[in-house]
DRENMAR-961193 format. One line per field, with one value per atom (N, C-alpha, C): atom name; x, z, y; residue number from 1. Coordinates in Angstrom, 1 decimal. Layout:
// residues N
guza <- CA;...
east <- X;...
up <- Z;...
north <- Y;...
torza <- NUM;...
This chain:
// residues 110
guza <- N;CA;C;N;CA;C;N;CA;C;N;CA;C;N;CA;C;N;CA;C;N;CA;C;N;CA;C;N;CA;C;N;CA;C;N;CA;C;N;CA;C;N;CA;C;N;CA;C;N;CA;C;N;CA;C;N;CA;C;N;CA;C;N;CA;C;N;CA;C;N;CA;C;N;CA;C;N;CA;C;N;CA;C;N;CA;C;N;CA;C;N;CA;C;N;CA;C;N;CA;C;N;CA;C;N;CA;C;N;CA;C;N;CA;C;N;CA;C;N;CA;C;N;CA;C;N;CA;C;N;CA;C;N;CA;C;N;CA;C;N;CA;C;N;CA;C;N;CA;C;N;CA;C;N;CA;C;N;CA;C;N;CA;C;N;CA;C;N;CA;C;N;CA;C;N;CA;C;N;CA;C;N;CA;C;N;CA;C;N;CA;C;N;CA;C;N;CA;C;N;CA;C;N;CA;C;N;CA;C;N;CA;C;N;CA;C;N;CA;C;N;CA;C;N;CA;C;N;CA;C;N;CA;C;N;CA;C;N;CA;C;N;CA;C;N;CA;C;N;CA;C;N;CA;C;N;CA;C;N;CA;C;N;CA;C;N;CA;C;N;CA;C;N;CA;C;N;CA;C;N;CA;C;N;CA;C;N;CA;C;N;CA;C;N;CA;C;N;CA;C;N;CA;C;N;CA;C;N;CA;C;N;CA;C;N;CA;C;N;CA;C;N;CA;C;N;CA;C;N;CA;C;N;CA;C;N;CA;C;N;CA;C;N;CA;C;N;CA;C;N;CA;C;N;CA;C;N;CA;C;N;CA;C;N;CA;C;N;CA;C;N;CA;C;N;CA;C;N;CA;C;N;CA;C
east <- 110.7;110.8;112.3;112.5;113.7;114.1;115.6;116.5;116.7;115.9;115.7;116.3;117.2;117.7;117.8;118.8;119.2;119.6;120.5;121.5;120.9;119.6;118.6;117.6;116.9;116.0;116.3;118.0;118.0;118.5;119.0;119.6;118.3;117.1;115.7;115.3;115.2;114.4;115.3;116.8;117.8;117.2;117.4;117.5;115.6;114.7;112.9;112.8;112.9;112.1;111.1;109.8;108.6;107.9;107.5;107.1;105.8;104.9;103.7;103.2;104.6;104.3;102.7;103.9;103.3;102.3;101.0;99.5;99.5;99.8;100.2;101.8;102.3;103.2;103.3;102.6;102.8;103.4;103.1;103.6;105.0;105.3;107.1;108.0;107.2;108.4;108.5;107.3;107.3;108.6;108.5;109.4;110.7;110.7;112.5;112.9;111.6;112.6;112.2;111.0;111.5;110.0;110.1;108.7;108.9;108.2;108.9;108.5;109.7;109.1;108.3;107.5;106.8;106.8;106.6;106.8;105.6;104.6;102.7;102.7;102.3;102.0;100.5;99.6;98.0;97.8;97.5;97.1;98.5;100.0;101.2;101.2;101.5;102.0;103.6;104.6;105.9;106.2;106.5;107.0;108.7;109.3;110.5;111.3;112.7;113.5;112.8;113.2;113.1;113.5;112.5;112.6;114.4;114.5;115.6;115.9;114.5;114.3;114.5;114.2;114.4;115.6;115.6;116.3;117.1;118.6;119.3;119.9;119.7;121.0;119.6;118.6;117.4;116.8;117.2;116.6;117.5;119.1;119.9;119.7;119.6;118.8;117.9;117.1;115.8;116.1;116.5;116.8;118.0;119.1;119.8;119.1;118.0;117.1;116.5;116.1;114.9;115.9;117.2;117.6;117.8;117.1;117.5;116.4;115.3;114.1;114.3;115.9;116.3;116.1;116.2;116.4;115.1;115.0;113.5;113.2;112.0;111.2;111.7;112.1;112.3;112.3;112.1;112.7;113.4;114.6;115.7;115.5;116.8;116.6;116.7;117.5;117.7;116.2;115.4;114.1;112.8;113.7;112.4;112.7;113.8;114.1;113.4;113.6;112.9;111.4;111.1;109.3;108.7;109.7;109.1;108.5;107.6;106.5;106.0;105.9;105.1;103.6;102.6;101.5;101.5;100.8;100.7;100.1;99.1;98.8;99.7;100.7;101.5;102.8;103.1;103.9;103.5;101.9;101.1;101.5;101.0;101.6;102.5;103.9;105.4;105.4;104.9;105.2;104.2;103.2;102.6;103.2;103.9;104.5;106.0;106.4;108.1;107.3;106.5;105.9;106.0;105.3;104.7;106.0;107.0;108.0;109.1;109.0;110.2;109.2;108.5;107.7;107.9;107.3;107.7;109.3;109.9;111.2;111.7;111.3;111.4;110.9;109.3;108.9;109.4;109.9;110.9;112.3;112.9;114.2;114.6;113.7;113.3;112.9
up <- 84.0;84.5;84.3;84.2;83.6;85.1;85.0;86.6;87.2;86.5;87.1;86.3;86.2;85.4;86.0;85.8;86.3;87.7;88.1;89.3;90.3;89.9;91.2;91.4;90.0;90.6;91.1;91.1;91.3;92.9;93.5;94.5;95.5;94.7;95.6;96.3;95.0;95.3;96.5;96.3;97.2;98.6;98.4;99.8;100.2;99.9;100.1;100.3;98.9;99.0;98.2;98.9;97.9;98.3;97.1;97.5;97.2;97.4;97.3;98.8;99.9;101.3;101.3;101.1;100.8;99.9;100.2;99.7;99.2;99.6;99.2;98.7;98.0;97.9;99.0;99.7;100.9;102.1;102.1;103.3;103.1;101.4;101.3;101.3;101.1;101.1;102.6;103.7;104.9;105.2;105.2;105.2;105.0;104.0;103.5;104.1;104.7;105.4;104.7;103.6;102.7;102.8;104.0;104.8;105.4;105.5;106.5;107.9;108.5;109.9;110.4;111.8;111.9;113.5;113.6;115.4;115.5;116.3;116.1;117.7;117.7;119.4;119.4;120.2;119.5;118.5;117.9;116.7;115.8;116.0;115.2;115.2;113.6;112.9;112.1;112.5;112.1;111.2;109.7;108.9;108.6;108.8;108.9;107.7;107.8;106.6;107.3;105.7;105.5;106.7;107.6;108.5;108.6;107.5;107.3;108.1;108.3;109.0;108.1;108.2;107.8;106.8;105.7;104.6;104.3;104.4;104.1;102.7;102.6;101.0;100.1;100.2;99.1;98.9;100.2;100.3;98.9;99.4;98.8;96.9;96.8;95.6;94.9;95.6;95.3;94.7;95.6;95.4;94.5;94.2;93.6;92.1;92.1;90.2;90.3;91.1;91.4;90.4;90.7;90.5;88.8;88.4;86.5;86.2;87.0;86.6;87.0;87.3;87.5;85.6;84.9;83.8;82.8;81.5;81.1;80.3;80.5;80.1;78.8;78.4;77.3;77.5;76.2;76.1;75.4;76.3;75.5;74.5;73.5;72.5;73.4;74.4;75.6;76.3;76.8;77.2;75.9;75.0;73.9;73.7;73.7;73.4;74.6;76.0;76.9;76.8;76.5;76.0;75.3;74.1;73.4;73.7;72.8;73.3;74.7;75.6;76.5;75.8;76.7;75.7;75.9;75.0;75.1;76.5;76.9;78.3;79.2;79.4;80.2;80.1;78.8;78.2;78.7;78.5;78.9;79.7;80.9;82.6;82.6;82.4;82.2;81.9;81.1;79.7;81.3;81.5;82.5;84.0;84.3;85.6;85.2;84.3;83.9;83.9;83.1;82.9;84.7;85.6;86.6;87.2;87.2;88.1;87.7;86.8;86.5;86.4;86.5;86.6;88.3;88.9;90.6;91.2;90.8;90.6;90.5;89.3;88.8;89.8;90.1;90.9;92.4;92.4;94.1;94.1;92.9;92.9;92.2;91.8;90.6;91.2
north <- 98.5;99.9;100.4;101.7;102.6;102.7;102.0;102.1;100.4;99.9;98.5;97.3;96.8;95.6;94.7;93.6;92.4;92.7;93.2;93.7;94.3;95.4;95.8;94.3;93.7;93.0;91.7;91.3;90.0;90.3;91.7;91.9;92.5;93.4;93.1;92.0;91.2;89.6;88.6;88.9;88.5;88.5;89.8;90.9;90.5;90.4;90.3;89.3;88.4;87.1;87.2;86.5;86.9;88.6;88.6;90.1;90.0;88.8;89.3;89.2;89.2;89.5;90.5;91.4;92.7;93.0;93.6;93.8;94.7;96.0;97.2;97.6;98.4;99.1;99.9;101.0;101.4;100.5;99.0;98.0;98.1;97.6;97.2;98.6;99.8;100.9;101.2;101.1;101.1;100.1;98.7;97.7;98.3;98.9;99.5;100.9;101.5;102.8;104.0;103.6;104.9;105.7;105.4;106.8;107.4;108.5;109.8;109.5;109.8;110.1;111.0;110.6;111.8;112.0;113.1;113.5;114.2;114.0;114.7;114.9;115.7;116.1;117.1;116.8;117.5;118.1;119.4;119.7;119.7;119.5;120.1;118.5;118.4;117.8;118.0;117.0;117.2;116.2;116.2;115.3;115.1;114.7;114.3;113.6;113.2;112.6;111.1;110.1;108.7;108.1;107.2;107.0;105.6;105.0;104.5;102.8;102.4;101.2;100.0;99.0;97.5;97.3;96.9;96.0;97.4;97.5;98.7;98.3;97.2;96.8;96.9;96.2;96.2;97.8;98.9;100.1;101.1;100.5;100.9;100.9;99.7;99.2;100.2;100.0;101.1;102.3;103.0;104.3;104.3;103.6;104.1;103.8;102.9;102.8;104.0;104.3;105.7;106.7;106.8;108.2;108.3;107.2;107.3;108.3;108.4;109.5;110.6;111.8;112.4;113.4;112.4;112.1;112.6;113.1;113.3;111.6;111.5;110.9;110.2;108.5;108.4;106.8;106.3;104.9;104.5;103.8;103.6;102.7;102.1;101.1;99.9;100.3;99.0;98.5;99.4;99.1;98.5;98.9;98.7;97.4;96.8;95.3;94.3;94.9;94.3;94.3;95.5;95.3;94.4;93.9;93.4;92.2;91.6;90.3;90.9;92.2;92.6;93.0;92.4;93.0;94.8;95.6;96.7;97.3;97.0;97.5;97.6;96.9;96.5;97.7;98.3;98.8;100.3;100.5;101.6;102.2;101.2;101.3;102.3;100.9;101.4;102.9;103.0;104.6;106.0;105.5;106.6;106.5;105.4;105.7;106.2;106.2;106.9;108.2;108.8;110.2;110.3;110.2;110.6;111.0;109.6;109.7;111.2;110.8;112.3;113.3;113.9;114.5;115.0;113.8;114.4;114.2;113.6;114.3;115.0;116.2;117.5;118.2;118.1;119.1;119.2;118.1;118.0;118.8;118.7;119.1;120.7;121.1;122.3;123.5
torza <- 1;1;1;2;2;2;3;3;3;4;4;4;5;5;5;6;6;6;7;7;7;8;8;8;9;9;9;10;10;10;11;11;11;12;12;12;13;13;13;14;14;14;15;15;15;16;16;16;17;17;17;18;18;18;19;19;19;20;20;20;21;21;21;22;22;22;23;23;23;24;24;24;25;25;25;26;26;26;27;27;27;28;28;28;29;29;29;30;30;30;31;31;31;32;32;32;33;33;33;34;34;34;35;35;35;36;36;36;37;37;37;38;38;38;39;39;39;40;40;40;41;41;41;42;42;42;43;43;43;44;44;44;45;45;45;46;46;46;47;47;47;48;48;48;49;49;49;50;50;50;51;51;51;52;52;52;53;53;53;54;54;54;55;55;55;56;56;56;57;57;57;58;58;58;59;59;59;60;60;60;61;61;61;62;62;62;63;63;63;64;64;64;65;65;65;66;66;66;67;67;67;68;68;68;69;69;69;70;70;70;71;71;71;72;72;72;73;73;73;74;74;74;75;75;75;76;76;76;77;77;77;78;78;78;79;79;79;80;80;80;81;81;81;82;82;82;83;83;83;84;84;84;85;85;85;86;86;86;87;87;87;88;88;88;89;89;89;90;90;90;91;91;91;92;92;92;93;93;93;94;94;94;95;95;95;96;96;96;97;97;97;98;98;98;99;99;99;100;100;100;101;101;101;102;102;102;103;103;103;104;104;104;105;105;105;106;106;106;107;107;107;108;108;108;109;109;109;110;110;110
C-alpha cells in the first residue's frame, strides 16, 4: 500500500506485535485511538475528534502513511517493483483501496 514501507511496517509490527489480535480492522483502529469520540445523551447524538487512546507511536505511524493519499491516485515505479511476483488480485485490492482512499480524502478536505 502507497504510504507504507519498511520504517511504518517494521515500526507497526514493533509497536503491535501480532496483528491477527485483531479480527476486524475496526478493533486495531479502536486499539490506536483513531475513532471518534462520542458524547450521546437520549435522542442527541455528539461525534467528536479521534479519541487518541492506546499505542501513540504505532498511531503516529499510521497516520503519518495515511497522508500520502492527500495525493492523486497513482503507482509509483517504486510500488510497481514491490508488486511484482504479487499475484494480480492482490494488486486489484491495492489499486481499489488507493482509489477509495484519496477519494475520501478529497471529499474530507475539498
Amino acid at each position: 500500500m502507497r504510504g507504507v514501507r519498511l520504517l511504518v511496517a517494521a515500526g507497526v509490527i514493533a509497536e503491535l506485535g501480532d496483528l491477527t489480535l485483531f479480527n476486524h480492522p475496526r478493533k486495531l483502529m479502536s486499539y490506536l485511538g483513531l475513532v471518534q469520540s462520542e458524547h450521546s445523551s437520549g435522542g442527541k447524538r455528539h461525534l467528536g475528534a479521534i479519541t487518541k487512546c492506546g499505542n501513540g507511536r504505532a498511531r503516529r505511524l499510521i497516520v503519518e502513511g495515511a497522508h500520502s493519499y492527500r495525493y492523486q491516485a497513482n503507482i509509483s515505479t517504486e510500488l510497481q517493483k514491490r508488486q511484482e511476483g504479487l499475484p494480480k488480485k492482490i494488486i486489484d485490492i491495492a489499486w481499489k483501496v488507493q482509489l477509495r482512499l484519496c477519494k475520501r480524502y478529497k471529499k474530507s478536505h475539498c
